[in-house]
CHARMM internal coordinates of N, CA and C (Angstrom, degrees):
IC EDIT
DIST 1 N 1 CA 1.4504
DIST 1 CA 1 C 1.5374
ANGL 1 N 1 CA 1 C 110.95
DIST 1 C 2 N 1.5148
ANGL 1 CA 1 C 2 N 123.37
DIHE 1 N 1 CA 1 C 2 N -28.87
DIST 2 N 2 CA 1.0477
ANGL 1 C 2 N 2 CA 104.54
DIHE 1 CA 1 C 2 N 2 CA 170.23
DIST 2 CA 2 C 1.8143
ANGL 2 N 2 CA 2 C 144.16
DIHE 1 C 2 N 2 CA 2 C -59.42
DIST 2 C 3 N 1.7740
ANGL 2 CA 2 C 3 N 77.22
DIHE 2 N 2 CA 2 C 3 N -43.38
DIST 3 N 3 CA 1.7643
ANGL 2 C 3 N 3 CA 97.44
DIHE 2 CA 2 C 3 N 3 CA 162.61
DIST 3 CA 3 C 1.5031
ANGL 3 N 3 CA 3 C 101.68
DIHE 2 C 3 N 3 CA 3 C -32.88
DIST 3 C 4 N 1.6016
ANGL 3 CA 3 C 4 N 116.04
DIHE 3 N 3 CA 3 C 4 N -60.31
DIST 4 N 4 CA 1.7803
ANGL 3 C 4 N 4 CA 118.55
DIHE 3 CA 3 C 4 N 4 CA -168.51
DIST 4 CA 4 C 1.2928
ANGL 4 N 4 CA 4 C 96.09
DIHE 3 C 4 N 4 CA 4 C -62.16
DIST 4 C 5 N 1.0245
ANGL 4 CA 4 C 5 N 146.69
DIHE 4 N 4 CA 4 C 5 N -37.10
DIST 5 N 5 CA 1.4535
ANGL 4 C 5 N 5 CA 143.55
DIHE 4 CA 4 C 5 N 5 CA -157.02
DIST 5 CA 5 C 1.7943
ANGL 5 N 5 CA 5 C 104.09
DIHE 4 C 5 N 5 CA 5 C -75.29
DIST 5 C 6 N 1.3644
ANGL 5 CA 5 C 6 N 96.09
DIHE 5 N 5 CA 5 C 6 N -55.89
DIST 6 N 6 CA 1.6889
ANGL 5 C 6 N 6 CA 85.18
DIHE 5 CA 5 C 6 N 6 CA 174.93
DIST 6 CA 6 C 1.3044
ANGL 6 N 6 CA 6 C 125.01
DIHE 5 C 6 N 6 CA 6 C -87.98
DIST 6 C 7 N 1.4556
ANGL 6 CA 6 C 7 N 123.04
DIHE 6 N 6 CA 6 C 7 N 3.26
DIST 7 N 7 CA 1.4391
ANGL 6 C 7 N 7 CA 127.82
DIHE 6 CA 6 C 7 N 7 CA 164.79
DIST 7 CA 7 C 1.6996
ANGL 7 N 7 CA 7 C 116.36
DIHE 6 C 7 N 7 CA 7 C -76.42
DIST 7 C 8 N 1.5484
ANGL 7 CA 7 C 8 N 109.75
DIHE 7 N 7 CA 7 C 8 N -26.67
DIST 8 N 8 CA 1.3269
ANGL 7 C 8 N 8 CA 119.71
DIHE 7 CA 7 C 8 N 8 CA 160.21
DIST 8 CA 8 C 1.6277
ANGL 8 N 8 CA 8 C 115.58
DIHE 7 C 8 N 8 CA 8 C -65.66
DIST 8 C 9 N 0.8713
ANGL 8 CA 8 C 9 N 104.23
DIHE 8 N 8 CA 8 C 9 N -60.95
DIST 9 N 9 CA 1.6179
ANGL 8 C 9 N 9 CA 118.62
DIHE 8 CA 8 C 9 N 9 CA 171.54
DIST 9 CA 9 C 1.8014
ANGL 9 N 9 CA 9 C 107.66
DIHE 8 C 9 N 9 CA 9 C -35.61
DIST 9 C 10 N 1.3313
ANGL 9 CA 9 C 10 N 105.61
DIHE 9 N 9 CA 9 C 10 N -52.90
DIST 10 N 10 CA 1.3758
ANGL 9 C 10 N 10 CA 114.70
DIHE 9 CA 9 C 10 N 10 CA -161.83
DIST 10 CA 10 C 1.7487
ANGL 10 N 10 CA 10 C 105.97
DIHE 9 C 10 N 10 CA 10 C -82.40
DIST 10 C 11 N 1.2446
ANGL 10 CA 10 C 11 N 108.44
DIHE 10 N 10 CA 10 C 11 N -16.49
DIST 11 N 11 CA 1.5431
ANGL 10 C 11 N 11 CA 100.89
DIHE 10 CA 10 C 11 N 11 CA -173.61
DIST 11 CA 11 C 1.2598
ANGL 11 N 11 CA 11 C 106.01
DIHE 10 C 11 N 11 CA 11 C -93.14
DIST 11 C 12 N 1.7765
ANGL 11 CA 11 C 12 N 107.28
DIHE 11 N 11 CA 11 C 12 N -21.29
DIST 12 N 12 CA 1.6535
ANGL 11 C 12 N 12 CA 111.64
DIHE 11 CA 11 C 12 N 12 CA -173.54
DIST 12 CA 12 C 1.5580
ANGL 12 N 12 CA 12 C 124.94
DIHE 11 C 12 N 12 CA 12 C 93.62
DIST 12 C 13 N 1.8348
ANGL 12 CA 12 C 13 N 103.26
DIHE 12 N 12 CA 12 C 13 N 56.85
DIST 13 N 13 CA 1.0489
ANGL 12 C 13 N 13 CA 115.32
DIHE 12 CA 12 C 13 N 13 CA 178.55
DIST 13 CA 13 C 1.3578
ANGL 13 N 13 CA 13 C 92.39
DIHE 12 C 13 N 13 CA 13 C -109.15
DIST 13 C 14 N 0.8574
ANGL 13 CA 13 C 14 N 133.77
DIHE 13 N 13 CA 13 C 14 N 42.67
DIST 14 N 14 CA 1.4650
ANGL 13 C 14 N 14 CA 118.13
DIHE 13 CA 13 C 14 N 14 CA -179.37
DIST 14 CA 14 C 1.7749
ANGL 14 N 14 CA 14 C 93.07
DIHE 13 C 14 N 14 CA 14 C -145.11
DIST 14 C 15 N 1.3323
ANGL 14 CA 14 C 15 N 107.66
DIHE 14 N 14 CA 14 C 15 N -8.51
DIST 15 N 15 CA 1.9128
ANGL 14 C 15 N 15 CA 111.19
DIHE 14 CA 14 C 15 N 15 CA -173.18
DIST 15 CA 15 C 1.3122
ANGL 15 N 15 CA 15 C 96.52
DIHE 14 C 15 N 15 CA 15 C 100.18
DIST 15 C 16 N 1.3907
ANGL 15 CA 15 C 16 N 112.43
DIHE 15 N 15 CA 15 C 16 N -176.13
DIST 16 N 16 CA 1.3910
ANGL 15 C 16 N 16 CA 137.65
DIHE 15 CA 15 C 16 N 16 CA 172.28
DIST 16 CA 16 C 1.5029
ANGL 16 N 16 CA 16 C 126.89
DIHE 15 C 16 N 16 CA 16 C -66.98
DIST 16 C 17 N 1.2236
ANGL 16 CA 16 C 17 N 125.39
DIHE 16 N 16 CA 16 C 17 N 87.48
DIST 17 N 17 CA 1.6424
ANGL 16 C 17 N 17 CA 115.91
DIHE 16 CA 16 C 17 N 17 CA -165.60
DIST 17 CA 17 C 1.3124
ANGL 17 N 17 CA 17 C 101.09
DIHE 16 C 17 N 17 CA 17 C -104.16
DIST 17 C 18 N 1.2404
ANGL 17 CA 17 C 18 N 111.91
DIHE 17 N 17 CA 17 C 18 N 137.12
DIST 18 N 18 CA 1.6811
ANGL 17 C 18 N 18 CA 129.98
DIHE 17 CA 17 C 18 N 18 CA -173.40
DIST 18 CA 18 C 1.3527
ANGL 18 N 18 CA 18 C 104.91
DIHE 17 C 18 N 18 CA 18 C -78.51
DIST 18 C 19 N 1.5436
ANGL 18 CA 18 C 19 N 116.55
DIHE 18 N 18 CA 18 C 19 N 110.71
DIST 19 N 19 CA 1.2501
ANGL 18 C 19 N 19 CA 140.17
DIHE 18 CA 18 C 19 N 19 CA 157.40
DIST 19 CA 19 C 1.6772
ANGL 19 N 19 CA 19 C 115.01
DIHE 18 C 19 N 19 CA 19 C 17.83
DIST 19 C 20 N 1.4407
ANGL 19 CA 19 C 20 N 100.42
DIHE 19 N 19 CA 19 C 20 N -66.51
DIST 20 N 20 CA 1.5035
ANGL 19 C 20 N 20 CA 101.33
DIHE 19 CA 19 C 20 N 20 CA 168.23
DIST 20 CA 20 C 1.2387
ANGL 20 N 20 CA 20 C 146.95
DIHE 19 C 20 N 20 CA 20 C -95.54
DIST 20 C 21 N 1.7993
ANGL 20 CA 20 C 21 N 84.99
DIHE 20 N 20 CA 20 C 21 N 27.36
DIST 21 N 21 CA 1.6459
ANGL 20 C 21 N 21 CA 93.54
DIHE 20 CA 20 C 21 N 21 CA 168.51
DIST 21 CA 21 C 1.8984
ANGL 21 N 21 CA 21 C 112.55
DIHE 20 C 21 N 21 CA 21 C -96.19
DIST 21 C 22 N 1.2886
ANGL 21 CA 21 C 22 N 94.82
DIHE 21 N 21 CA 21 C 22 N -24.34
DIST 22 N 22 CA 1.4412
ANGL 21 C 22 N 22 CA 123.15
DIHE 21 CA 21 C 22 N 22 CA -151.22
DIST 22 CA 22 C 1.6888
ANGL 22 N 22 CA 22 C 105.50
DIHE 21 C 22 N 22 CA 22 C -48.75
DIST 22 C 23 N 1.7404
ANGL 22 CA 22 C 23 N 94.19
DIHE 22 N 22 CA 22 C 23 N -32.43
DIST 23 N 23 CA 1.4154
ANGL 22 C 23 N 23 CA 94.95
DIHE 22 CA 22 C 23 N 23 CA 164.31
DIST 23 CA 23 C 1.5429
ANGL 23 N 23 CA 23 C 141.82
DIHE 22 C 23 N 23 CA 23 C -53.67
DIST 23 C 24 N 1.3360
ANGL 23 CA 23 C 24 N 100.94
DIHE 23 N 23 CA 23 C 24 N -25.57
DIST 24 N 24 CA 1.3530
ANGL 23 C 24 N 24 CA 123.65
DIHE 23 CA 23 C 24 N 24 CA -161.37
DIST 24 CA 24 C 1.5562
ANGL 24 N 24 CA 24 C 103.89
DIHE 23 C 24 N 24 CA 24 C -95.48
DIST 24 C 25 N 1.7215
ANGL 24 CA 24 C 25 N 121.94
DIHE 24 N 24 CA 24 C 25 N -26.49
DIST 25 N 25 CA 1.1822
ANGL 24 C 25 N 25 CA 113.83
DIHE 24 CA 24 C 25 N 25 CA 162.57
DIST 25 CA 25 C 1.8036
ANGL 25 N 25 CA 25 C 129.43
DIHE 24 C 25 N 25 CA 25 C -24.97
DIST 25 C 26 N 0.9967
ANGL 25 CA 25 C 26 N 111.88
DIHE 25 N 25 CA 25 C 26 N 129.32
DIST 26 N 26 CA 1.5168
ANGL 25 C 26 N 26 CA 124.97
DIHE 25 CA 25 C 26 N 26 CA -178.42
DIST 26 CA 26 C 1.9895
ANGL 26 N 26 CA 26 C 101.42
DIHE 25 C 26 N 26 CA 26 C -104.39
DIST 26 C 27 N 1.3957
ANGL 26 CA 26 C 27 N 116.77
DIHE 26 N 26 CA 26 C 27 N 95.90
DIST 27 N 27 CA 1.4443
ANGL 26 C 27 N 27 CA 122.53
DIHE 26 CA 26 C 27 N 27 CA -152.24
DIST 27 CA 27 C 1.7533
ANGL 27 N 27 CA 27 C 74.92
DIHE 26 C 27 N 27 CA 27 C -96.00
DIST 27 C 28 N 1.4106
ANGL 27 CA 27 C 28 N 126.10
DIHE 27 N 27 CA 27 C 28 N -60.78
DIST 28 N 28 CA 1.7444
ANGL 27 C 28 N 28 CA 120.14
DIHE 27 CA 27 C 28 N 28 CA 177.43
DIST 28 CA 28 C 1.5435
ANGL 28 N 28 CA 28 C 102.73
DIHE 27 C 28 N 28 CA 28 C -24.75
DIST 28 C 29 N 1.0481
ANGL 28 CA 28 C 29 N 105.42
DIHE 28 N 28 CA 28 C 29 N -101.41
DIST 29 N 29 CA 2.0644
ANGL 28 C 29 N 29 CA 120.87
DIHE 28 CA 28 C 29 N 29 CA -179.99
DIST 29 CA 29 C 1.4620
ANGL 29 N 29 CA 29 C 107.38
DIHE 28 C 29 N 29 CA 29 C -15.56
DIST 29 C 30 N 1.3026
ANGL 29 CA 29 C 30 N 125.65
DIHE 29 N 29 CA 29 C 30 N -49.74
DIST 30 N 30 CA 1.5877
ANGL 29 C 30 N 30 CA 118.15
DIHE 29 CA 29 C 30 N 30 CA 179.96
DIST 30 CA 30 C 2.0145
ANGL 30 N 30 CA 30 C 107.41
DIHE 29 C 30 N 30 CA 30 C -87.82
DIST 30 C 31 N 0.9386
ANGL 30 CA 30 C 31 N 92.20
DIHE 30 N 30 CA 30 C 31 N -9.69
DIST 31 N 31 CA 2.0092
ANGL 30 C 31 N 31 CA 100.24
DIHE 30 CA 30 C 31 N 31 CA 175.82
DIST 31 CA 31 C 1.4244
ANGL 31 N 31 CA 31 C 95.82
DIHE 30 C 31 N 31 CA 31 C -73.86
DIST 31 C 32 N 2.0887
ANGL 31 CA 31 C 32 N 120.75
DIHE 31 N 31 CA 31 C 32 N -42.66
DIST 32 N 32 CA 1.0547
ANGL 31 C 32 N 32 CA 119.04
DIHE 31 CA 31 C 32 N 32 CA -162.28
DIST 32 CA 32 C 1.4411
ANGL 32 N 32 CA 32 C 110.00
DIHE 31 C 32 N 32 CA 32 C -71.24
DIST 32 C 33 N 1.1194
ANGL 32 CA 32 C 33 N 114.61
DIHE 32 N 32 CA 32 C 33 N -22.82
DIST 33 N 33 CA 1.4979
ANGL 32 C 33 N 33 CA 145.33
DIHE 32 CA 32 C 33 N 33 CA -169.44
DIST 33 CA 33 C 1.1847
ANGL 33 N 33 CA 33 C 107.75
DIHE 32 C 33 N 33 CA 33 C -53.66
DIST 33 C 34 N 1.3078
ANGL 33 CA 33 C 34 N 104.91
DIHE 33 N 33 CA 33 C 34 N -69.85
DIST 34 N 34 CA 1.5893
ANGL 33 C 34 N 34 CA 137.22
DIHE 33 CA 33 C 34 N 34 CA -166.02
DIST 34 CA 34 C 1.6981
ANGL 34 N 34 CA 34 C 94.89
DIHE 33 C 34 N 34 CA 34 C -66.73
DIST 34 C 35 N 1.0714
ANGL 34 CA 34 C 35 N 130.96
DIHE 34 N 34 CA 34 C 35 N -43.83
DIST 35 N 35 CA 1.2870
ANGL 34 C 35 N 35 CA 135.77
DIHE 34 CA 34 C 35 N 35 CA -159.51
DIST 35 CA 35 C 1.3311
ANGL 35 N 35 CA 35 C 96.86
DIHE 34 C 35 N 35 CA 35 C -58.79
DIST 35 C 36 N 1.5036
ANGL 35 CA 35 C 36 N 115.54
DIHE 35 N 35 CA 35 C 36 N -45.98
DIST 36 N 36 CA 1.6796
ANGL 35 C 36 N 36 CA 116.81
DIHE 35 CA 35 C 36 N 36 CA -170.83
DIST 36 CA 36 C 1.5425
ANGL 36 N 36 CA 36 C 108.23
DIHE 35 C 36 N 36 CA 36 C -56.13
DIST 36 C 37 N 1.2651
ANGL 36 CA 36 C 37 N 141.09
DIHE 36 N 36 CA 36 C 37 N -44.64
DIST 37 N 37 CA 1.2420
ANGL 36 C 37 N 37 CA 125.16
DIHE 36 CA 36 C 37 N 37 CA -143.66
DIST 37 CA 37 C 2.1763
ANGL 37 N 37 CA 37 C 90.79
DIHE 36 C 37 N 37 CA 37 C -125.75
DIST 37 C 38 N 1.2693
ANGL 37 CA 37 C 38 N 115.13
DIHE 37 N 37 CA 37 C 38 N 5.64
DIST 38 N 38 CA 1.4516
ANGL 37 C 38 N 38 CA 115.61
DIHE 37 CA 37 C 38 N 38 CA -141.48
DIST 38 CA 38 C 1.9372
ANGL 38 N 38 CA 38 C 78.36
DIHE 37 C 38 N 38 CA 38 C -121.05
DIST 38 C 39 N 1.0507
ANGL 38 CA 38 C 39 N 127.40
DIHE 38 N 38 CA 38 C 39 N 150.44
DIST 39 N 39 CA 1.9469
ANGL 38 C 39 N 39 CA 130.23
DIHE 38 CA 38 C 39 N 39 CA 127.54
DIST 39 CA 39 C 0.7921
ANGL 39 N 39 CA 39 C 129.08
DIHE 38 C 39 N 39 CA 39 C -144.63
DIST 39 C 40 N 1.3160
ANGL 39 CA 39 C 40 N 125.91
DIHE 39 N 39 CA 39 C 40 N 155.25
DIST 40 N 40 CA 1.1425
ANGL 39 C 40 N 40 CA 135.03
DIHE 39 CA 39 C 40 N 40 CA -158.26
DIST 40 CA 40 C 2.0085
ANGL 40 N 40 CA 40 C 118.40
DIHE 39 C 40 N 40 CA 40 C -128.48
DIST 40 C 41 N 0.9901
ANGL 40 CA 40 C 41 N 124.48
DIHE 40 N 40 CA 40 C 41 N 138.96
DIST 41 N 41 CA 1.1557
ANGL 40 C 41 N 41 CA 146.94
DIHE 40 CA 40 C 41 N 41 CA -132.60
DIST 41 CA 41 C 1.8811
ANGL 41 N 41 CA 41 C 118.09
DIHE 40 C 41 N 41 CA 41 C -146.97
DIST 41 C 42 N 1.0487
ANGL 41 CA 41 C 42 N 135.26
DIHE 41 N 41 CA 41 C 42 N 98.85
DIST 42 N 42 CA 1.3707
ANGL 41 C 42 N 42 CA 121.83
DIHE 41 CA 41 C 42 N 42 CA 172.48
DIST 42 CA 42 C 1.9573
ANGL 42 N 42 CA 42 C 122.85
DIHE 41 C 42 N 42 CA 42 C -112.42
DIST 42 C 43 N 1.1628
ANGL 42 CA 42 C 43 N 87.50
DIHE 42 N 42 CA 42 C 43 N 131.95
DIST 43 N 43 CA 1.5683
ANGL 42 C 43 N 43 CA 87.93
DIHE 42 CA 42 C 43 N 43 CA -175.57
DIST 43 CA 43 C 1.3306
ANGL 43 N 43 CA 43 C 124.67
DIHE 42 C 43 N 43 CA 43 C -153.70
DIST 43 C 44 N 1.0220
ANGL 43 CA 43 C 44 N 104.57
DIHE 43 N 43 CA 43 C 44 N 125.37
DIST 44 N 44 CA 1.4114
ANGL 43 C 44 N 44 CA 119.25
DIHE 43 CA 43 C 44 N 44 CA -154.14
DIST 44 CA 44 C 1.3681
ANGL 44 N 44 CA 44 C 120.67
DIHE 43 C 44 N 44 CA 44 C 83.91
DIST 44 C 45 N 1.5636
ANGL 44 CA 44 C 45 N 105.01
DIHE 44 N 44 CA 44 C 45 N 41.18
DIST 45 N 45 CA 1.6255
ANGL 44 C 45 N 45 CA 90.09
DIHE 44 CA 44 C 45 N 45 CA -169.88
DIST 45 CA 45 C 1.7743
ANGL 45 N 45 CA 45 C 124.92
DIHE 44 C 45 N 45 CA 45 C 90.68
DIST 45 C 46 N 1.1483
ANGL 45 CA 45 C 46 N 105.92
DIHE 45 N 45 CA 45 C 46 N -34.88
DIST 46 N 46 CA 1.5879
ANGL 45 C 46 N 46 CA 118.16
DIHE 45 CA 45 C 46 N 46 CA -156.80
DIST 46 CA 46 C 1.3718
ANGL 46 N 46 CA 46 C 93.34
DIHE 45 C 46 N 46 CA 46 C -111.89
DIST 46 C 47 N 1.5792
ANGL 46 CA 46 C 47 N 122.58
DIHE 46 N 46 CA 46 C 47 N 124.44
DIST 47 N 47 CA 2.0721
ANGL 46 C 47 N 47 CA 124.20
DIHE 46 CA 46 C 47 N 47 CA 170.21
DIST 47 CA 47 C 1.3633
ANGL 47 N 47 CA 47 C 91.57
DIHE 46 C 47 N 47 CA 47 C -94.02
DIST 47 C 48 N 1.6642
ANGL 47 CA 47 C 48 N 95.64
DIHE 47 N 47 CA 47 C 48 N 138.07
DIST 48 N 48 CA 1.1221
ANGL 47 C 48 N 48 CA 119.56
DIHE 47 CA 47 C 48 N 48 CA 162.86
DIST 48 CA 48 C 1.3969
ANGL 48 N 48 CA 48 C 112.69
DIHE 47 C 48 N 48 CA 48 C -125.53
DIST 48 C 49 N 1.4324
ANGL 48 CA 48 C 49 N 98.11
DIHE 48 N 48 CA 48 C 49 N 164.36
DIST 49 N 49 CA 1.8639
ANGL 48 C 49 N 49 CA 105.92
DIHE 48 CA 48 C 49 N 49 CA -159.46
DIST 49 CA 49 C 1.6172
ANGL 49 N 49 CA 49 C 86.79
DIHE 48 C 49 N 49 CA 49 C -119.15
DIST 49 C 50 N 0.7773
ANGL 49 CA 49 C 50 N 129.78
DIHE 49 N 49 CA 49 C 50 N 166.32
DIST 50 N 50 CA 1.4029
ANGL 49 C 50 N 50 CA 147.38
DIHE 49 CA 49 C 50 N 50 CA 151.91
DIST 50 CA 50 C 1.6246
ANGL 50 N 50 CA 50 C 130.70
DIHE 49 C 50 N 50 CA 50 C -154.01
DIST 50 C 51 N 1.4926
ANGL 50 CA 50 C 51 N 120.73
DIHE 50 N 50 CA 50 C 51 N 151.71
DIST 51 N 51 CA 1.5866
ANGL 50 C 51 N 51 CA 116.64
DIHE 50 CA 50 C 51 N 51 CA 178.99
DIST 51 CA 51 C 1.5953
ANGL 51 N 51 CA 51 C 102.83
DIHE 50 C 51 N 51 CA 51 C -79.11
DIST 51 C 52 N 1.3812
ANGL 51 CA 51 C 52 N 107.07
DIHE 51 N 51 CA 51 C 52 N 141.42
DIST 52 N 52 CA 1.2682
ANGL 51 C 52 N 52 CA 99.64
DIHE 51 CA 51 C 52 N 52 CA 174.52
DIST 52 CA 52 C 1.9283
ANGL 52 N 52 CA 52 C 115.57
DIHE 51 C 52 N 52 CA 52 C -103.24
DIST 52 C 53 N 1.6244
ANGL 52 CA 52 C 53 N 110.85
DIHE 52 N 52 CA 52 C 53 N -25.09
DIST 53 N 53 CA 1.1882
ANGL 52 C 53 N 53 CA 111.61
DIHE 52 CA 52 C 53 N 53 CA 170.80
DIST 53 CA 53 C 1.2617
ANGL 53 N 53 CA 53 C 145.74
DIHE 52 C 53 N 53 CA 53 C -61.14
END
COOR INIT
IC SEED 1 N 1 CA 1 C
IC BUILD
């Protein structure tokens, strides 16, 4: 979930965050996030994420 966490981050679901905040991102806490409504599943080798809501 984290991978998802900073791929959200990185495309800009979260808006525009100024360079020097980016450090300060907490990628765990929004992975934990994601976990609630999100699961994940691998098969064949390959993880997949899916929405669950």
């Amino acid at each position: 979930m984290r991978k998802l966490a900073e791929q959200f981050v990185d495309e800009g679901l979260f808006g525009d965050i100024p360079e020097p905040l980016q450090f300060y991102i907490d990628y765990d806490a929004i992975a934990r996030d994601l976990e609630m409504d999100h699961a994940h599943i691998v098969i064949a080798g390959i993880p997949l994420i899916y929405r669950c809501a």
